[in-house]
C-alpha positions as CSV (number, residue, x, y, z in Angstrom):
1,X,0.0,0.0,0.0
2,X,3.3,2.4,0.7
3,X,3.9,2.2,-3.1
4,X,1.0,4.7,-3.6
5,X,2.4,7.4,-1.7
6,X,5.7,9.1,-2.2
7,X,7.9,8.8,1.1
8,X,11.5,7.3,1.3
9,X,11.8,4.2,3.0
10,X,13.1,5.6,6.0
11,X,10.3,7.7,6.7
12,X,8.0,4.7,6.1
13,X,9.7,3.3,8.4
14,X,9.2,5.3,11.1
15,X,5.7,5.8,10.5
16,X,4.8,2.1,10.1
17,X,2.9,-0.4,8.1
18,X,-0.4,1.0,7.1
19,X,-3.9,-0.6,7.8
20,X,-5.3,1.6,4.8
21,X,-3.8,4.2,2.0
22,X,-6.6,6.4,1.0
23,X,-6.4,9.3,-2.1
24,X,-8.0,12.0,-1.4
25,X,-9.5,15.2,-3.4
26,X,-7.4,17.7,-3.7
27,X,-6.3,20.7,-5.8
28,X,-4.6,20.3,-9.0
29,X,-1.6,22.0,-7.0
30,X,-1.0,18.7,-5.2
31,X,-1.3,15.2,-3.9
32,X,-3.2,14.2,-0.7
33,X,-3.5,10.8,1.1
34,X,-4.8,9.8,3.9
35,X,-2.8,7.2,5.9
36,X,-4.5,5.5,8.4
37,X,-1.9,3.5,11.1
38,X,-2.4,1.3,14.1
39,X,-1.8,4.3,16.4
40,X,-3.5,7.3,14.5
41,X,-4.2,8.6,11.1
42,X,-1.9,10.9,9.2
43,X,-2.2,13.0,6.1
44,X,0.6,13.3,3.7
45,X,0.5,15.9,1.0
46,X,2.8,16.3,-2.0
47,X,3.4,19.7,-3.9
48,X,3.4,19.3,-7.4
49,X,2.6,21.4,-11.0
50,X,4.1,23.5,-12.2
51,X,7.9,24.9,-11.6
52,X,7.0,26.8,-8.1
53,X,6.3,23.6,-6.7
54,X,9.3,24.0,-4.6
55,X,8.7,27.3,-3.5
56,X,5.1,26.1,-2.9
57,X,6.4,23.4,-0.5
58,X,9.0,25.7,1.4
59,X,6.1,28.5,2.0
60,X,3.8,25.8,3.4
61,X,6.8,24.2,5.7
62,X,8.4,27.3,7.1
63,X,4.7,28.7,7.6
64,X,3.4,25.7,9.5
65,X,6.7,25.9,11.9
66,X,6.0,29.2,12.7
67,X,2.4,28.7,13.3
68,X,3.3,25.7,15.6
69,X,3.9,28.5,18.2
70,X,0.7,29.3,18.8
71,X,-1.3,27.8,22.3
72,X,-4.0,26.5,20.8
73,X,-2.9,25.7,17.9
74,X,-4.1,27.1,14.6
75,X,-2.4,24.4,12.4
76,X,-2.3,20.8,11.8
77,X,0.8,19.6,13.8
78,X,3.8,18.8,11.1
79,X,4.9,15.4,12.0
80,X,7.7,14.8,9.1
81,X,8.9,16.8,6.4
82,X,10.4,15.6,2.7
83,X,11.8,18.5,0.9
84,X,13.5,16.2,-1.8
85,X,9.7,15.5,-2.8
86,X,8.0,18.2,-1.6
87,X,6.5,15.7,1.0
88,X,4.6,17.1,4.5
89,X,3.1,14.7,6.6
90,X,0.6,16.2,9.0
91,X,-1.7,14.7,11.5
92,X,-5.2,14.2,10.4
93,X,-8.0,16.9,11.8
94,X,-11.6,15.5,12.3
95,X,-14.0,18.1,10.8
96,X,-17.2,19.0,11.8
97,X,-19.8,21.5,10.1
98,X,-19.0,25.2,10.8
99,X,-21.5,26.6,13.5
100,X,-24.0,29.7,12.4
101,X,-21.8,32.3,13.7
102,X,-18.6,30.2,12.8
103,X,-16.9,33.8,11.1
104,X,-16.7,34.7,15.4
105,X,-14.3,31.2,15.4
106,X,-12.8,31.7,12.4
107,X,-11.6,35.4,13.5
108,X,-9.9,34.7,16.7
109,X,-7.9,31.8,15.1
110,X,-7.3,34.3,12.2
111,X,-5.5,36.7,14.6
112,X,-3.6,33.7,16.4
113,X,-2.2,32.9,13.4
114,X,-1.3,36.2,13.1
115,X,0.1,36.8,15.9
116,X,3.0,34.5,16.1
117,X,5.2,36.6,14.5
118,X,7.0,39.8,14.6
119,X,10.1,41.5,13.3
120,X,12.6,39.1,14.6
121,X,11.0,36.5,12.3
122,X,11.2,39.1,8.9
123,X,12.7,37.4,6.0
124,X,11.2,33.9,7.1
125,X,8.9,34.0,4.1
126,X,8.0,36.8,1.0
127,X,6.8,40.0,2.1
128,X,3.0,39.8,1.6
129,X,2.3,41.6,-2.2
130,X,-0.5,44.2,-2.8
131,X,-2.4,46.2,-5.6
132,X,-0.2,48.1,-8.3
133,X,-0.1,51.5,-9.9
134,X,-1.0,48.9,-13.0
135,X,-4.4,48.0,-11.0
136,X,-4.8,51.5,-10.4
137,X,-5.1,52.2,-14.0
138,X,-7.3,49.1,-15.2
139,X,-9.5,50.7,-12.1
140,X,-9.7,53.7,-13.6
141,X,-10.2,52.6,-16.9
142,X,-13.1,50.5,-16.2
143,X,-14.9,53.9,-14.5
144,X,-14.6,55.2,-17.8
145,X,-16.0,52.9,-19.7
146,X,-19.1,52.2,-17.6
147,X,-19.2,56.4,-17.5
148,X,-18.2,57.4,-14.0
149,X,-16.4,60.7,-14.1
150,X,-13.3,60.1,-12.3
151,X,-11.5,63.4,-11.1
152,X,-7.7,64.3,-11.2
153,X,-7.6,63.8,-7.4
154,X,-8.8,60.1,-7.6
155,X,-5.7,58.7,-9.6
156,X,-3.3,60.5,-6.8
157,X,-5.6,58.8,-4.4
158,X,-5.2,55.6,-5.6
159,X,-2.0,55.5,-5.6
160,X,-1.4,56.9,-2.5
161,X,-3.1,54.2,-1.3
162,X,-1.1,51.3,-3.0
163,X,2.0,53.0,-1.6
164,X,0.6,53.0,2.3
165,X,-0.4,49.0,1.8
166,X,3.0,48.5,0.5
167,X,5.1,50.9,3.0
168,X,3.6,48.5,5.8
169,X,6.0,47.8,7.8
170,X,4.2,44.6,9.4
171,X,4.9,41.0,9.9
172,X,1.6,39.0,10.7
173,X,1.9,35.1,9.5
174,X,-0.8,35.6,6.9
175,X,-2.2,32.2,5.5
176,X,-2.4,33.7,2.0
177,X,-5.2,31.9,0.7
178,X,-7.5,31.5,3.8
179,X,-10.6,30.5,2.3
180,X,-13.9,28.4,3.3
181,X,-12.6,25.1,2.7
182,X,-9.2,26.4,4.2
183,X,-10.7,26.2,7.8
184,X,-10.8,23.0,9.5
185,X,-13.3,23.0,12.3
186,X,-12.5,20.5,14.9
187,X,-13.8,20.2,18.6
188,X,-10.5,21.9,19.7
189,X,-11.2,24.8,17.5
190,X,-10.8,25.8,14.2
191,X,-7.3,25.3,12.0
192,X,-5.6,26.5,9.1
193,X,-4.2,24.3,6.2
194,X,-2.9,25.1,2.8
195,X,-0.2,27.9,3.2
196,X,1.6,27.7,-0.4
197,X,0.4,31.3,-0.5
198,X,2.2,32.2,3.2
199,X,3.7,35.9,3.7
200,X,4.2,38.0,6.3
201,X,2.8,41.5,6.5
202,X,-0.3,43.3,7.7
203,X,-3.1,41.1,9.3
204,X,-5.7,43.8,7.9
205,X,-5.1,42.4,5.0
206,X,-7.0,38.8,5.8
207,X,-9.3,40.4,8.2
208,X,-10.7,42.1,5.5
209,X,-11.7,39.1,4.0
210,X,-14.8,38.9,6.2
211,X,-16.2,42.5,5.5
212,X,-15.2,42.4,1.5
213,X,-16.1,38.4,1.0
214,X,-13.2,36.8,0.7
215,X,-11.7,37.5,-2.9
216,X,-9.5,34.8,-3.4
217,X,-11.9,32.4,-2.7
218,X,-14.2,29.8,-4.9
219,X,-16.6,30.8,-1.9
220,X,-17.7,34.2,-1.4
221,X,-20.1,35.3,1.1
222,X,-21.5,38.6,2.4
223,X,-22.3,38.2,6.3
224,X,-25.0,39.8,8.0
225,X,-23.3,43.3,9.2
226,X,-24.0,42.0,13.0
227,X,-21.8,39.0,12.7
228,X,-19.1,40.7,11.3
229,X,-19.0,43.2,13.8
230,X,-18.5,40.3,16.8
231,X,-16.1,39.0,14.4
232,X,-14.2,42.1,13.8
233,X,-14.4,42.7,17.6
234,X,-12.9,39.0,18.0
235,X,-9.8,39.3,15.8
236,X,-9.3,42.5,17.9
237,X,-10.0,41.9,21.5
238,X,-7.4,38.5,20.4
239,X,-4.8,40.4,19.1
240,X,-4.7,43.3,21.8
241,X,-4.6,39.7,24.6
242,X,-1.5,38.8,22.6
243,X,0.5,41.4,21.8
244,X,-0.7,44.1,24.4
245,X,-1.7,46.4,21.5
246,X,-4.5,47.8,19.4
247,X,-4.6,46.6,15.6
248,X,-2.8,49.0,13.8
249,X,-3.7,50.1,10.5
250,X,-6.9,51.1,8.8
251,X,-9.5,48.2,7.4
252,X,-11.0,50.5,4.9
253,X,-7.8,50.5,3.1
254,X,-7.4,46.7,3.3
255,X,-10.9,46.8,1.9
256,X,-10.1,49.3,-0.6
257,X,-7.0,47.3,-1.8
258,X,-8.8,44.3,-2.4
259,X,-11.4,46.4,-5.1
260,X,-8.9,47.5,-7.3
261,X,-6.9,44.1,-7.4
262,X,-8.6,42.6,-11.0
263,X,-6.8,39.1,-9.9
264,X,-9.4,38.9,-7.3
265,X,-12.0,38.3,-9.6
266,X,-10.7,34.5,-10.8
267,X,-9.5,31.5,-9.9
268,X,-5.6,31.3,-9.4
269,X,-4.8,29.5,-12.9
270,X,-6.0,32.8,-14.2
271,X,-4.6,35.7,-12.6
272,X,-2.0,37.3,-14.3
273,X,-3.0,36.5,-16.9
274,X,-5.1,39.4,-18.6
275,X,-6.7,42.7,-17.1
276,X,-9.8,40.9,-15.5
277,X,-11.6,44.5,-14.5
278,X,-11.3,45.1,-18.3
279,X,-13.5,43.0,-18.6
280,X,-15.9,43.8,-16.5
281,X,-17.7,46.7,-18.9
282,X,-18.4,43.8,-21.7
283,X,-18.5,40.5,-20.3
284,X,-19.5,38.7,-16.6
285,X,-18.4,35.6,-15.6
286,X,-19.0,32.8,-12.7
287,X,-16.6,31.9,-10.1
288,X,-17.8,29.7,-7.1
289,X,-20.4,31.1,-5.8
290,X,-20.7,34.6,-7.3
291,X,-20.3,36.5,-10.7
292,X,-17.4,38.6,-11.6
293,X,-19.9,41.8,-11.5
294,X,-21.7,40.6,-7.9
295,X,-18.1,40.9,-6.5
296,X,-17.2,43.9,-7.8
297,X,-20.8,45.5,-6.8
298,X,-20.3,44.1,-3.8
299,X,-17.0,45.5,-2.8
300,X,-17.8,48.9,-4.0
301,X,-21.1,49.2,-1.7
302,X,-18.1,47.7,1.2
303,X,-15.6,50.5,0.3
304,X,-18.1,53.4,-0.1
305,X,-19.4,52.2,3.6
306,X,-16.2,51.8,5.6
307,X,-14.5,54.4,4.0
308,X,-17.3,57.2,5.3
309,X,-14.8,58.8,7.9
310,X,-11.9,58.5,5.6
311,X,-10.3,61.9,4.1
312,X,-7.9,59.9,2.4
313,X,-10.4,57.6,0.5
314,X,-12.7,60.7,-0.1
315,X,-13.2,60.4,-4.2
316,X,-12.9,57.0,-4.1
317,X,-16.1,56.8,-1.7
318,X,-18.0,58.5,-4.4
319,X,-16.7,57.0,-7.5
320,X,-18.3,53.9,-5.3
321,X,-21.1,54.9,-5.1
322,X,-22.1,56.4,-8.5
323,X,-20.2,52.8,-10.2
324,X,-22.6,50.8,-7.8
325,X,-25.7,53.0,-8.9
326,X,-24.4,53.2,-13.0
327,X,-24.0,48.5,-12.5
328,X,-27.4,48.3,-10.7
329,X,-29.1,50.5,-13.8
330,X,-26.8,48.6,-16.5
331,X,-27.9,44.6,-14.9
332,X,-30.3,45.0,-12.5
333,X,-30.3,41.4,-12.5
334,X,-27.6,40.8,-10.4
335,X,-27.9,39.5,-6.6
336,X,-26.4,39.9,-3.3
337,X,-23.9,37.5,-2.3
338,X,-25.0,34.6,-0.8
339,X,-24.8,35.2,2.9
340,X,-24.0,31.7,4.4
341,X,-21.3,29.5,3.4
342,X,-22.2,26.1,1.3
């Protein structure tokens, strides 16, 4: 049953002859079996496609050693490690369904996992990577074309705020990727798998994945406004217990970085691929659980809300709003997002 699964005959021997080698689903981005032993289960996962496999693999490892410093744990515990084949092998998490207000769970983990690093730990993976004068434009150009004047003050804006998301000087584990699906919710708590995508930088960043509907995701969803709220109040009352601070940083321009990114609006095969908010004015397209244009309306009416007391986001707030009102008139068929997870 070994011959299924790609581990050197050492490590097989130290984990044992298996009762049962199981293949699992799993992303085209990798392997996943589940091993079950006469002692417990483990779950060995190979990176493969594509030539960033290997910096795939070394994301994942260095991010699930640092995560391994959080009390309760956020992550799967790493129980061997084959860098020769990309190899991890992880103990297995029971998962349960997510409970009604599971985004309240789901934050405090969030801002565990943040949490476990700080400066001392800089260079241990990428510095996280946000929106680009480049997105700027294909924002601005897509205003255009759907007929929203957009003043001389609004490009400066813009920019201005791709430079303060970039001049962040912050170094939160961020997952990268974390998604529905990305969450395993066991009776300890909930934990994080799948860091290929692991940086370090400004927590804000992920946080903002409950108010704009997480962007990178197959699943988007748009909470009821009092669910985020305990969330939001979760991540922050968790952070300040760890780190004896406030969250630095603004959300609404976490929120507003995540509108102009056009990568946001596809699947990760995709992005880079072409200018997706180009695209927007002449075509719409499904993703998961959402169109292209339900996101973007979606994040506009987000931005134009949290970015009311916001000098700095000023012309962006109203560009918002009149893009929202010009889409609504354009498709009026287009919904809300869904507001529970699948």
């Amino acid at each position: 049953m070994w011959s299924e699964v790609p581990l050197r005959d050492k490590l097989r021997a130290e984990l044992g002859e298996p009762r049962r080698v199981q293949r699992l689903r799993s992303s085209p981005r990798f392997r996943v079996w589940l091993v079950e032993r006469a002692d417990a289960p483990v779950v060995v996962k190979q990176l493969i496609e594509g030539p960033n496999a290997i910096d795939r693999f070394d994301r994942e490892l260095t991010a699930l050693r640092l995560a391994a410093r959080a009390n309760p744990p956020v992550v799967p515990r790493l129980l061997a490690s084959d860098a020769d084949r990309n190899v991890l092998v992880l103990e297995q998490l029971i998962h349960r369904d997510p409970a009604p207000d599971w985004m309240i769970g789901y934050a405090v983990a969030l801002a565990r996992l943040h949490a476990v690093t700080g400066s001392e730990d800089a260079g241990a993976l990428p510095r996280w990577s946000g929106p680009s004068s480049q997105d700027v434009d294909s924002f601005l150009s897509m205003l255009g074309e759907l007929g929203v004047p957009t003043p001389s003050r609004l490009s400066a804006e813009l920019n201005e705020l791709v430079y303060r998301l970039a001049a962040a000087e912050k170094h939160a584990l961020l997952h990268g990727d974390p998604c529905p699906g990305n969450d395993i919710h066991t009776a300890g708590g909930i934990r994080f798998v799948d860091f290929e995508q692991a940086s370090l930088g400004d927590g804000l960043n992920e946080l903002a994945y409950l108010r704009i509907g997480f962007p990178t995701c197959l699943c988007v969803i748009a909470p009821a406004e009092g669910l985020l709220v305990q969330a939001e109040t979760a991540y922050r009352n968790e952070w300040r217990s760890l780190s004896g601070t406030d969250v630095p940083g603004e959300l609404a321009d976490a929120c507003a970085g995540w509108l102009i990114r056009g990568d946001a609006l596809v699947a990760r095969a995709h992005r880079g691929t072409t200018d997706h908010l180009a695209r927007i004015p002449h075509e719409d397209w499904t993703w998961g659980t959402a169109t292209a244009r339900e996101r973007v309306l979606h994040r506009l009416a987000v931005v134009a809300q949290s970015s009311v007391n916001r000098a700095e986001l000023s012309e962006l707030r109203r560009c918002c709003s009149s893009l929202r009102d010009r889409m609504l008139a354009r498709w009026p068929t287009l919904q809300h997002l869904p507001a529970r997870r699948p």
